[in-house]
C-alpha positions in Angstrom: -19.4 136.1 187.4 -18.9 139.6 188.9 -18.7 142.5 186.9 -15.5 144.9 187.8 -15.8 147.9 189.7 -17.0 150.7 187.6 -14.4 153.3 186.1 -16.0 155.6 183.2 -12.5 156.0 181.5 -13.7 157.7 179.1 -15.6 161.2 180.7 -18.9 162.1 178.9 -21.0 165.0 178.6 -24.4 165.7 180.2 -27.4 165.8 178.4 -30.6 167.7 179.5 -33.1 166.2 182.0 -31.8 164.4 185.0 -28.2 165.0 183.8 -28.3 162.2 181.8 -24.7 161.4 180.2 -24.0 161.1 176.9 -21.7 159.0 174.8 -19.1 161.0 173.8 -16.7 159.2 171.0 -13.6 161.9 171.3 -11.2 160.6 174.0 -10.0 164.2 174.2 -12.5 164.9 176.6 -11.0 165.0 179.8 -12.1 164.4 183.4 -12.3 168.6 183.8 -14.6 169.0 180.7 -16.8 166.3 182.1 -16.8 168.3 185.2 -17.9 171.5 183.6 -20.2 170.1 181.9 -22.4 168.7 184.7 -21.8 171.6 186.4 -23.2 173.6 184.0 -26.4 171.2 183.2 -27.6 170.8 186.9 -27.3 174.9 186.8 -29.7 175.3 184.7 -31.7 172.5 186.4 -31.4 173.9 190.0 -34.6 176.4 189.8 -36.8 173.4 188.9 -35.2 170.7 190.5 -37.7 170.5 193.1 -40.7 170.3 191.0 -40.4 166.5 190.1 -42.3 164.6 192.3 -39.5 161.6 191.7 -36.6 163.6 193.4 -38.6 164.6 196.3 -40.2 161.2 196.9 -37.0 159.1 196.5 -35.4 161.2 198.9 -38.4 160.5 201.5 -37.7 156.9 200.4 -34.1 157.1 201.5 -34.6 158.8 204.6 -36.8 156.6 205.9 -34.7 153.3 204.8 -31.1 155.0 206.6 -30.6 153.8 210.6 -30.0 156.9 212.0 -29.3 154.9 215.4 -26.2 157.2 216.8 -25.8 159.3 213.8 -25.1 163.1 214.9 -23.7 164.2 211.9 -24.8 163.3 208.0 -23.1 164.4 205.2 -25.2 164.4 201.4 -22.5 164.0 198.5 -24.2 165.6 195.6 -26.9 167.0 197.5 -28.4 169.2 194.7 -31.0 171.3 196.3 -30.7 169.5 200.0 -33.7 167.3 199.7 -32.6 164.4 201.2 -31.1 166.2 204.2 -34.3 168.4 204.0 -35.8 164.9 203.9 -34.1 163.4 207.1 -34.9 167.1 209.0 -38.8 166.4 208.1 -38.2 162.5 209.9 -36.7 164.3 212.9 -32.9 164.6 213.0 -31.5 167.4 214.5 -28.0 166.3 214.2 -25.3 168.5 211.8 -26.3 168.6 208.5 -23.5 169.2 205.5 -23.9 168.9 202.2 -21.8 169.2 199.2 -22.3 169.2 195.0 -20.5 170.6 192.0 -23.2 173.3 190.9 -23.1 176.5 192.9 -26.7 177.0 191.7 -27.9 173.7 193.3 -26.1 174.5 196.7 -27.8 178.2 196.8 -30.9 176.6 196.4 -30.3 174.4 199.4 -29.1 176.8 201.5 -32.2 178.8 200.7 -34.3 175.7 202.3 -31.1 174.9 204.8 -30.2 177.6 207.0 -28.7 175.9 209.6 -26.5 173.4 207.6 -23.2 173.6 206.2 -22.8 173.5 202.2 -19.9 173.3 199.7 -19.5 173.6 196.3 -16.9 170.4 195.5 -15.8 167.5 193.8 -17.1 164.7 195.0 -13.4 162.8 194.8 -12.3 165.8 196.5 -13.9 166.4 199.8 -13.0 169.8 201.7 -13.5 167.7 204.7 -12.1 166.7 207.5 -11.0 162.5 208.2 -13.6 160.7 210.4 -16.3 163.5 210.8 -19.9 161.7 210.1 -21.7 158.8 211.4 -23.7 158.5 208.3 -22.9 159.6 204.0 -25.3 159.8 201.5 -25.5 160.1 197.9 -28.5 160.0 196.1 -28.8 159.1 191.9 -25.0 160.6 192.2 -22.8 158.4 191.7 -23.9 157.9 187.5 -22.4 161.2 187.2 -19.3 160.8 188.4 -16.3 160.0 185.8 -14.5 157.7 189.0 -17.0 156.0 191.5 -14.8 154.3 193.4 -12.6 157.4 194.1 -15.6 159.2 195.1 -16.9 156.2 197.5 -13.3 156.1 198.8 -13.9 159.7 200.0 -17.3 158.3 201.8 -14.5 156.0 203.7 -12.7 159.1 204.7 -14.8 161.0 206.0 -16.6 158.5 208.3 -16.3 157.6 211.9 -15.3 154.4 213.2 -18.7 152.3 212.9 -20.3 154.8 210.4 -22.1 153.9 207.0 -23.1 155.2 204.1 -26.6 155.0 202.0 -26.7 155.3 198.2 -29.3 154.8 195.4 -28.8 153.8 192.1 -30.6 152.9 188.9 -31.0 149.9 188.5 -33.4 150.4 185.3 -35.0 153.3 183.7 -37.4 154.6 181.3 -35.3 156.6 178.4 -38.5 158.2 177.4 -38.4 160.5 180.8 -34.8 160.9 180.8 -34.0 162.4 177.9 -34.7 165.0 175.1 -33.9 167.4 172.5 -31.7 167.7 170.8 -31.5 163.8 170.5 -28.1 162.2 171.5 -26.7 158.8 172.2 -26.7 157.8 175.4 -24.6 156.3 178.4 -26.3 153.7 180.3 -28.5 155.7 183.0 -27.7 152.4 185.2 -24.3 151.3 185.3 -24.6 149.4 188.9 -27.6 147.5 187.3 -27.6 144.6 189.5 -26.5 144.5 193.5 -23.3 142.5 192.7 -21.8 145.3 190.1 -22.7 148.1 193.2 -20.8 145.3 195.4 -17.9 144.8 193.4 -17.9 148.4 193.2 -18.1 149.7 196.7 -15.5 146.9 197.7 -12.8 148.7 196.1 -13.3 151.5 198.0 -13.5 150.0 201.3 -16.8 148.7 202.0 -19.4 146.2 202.2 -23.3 146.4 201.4 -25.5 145.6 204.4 -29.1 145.2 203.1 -30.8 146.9 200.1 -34.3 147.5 199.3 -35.8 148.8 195.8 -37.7 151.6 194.8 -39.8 152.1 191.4 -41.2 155.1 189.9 -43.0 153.9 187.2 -40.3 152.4 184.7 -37.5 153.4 186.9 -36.6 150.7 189.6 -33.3 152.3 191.6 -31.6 149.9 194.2 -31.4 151.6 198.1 -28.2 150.2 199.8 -26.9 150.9 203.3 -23.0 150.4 202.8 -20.5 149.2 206.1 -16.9 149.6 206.4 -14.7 146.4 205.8 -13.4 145.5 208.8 -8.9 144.5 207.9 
């Protein structure tokens, strides 16, 4: 039986390391205090970001696995610090480069490492974007974080061309030893698309279709790498 799309109803607050969330019992916690509050943790995070050898090596992994057959113009939601567009630069595109995340912090890093591309500070359900401007979206370990997936993918839909697609990785397990720490806290699942069918389910509301999918472990963690197609009517 398929699971239904994902909706965190319920926003919760971000935990140190990897912006893990947190359960948060108080349903006064609204979508805007989420927000700030992952905001605020990848912040402090930016810095250091690029010193775990899991970030830069799963956005290799990505880079490699996305057909870049006719793309010209890739846009990373929740770029963080630009790796994976710093990733796709290293396999050779040349095409325009944009990039957008919630933490100023994170998008000052990657423009220090991304001169030539464009970069926004935004909500990921709210692109400042235009309709039908990039062949290709990706969102790497994002979409976790964000309190409404399927708005946010429904944004992916937007912004593509006619033919485009989209490449996203999710945790599909994880070790909770690495991914959290003081002061101790209950947590959200780390993987809520744990299985391709719930990321199916998932991206179908918002418009699309999984192609193919590969996986990718670093040590406990095992993430799922999917390229995502529009639904034809």
């Amino acid at each position: 039986m398929s699971r239904p799309p994902l909706i965190l109803s319920r926003p919760s607050l971000v935990s140190p390391d990897l912006g893990t969330l947190a359960a948060v019992t108080d349903d006064a916690v609204t979508a805007d205090e989420h927000l700030r509050a992952v905001r605020e943790r990848f912040d402090d995070r930016a810095p250091t970001y690029d010193e775990s050898a899991m970030h830069r090596n799963l956005a290799a992994a990505v880079a490699g696995f996305a057909d870049l057959t006719g793309v010209d113009a890739v846009l990373d939601v929740a770029t963080g610090t630009g790796l994976v567009l710093r990733a796709l630069r290293d396999r050779g595109f040349a095409g325009s480069a944009t990039g957008v995340d919630l933490s100023p912090r994170m998008i000052a890093e990657a423009r220090s490492h991304l001169p030539d591309a464009e970069l926004f500070e935004a909500d990921a359900t709210r692109l400042p974007l235009g309709d039908g401007t990039f062949d290709l979206v990706t969102c790497v370990t994002g979409l976790q974080l964000f309190p409404h997936p399927v708005a946010a993918i429904a944004e992916w839909a937007r912004v593509l061309r006619p033919g485009g697609h989209a490449v996203t990785a999710t945790f599909l397990t994880f070790d909770p030893s690495k991914h959290r720490s003081a002061p101790p806290q209950a947590f959200i699942d780390h993987a809520p698309f744990d299985s391709v069918e719930h990321l199916a389910d998932t991206v179908e509301a918002a418009g699309f279709r999984i192609a193919r999918t590969t996986t990718w472990t670093d040590g406990a963690d095992e993430l799922l790498i999917a390229e995502l197609t529009l639904r034809t009517p």
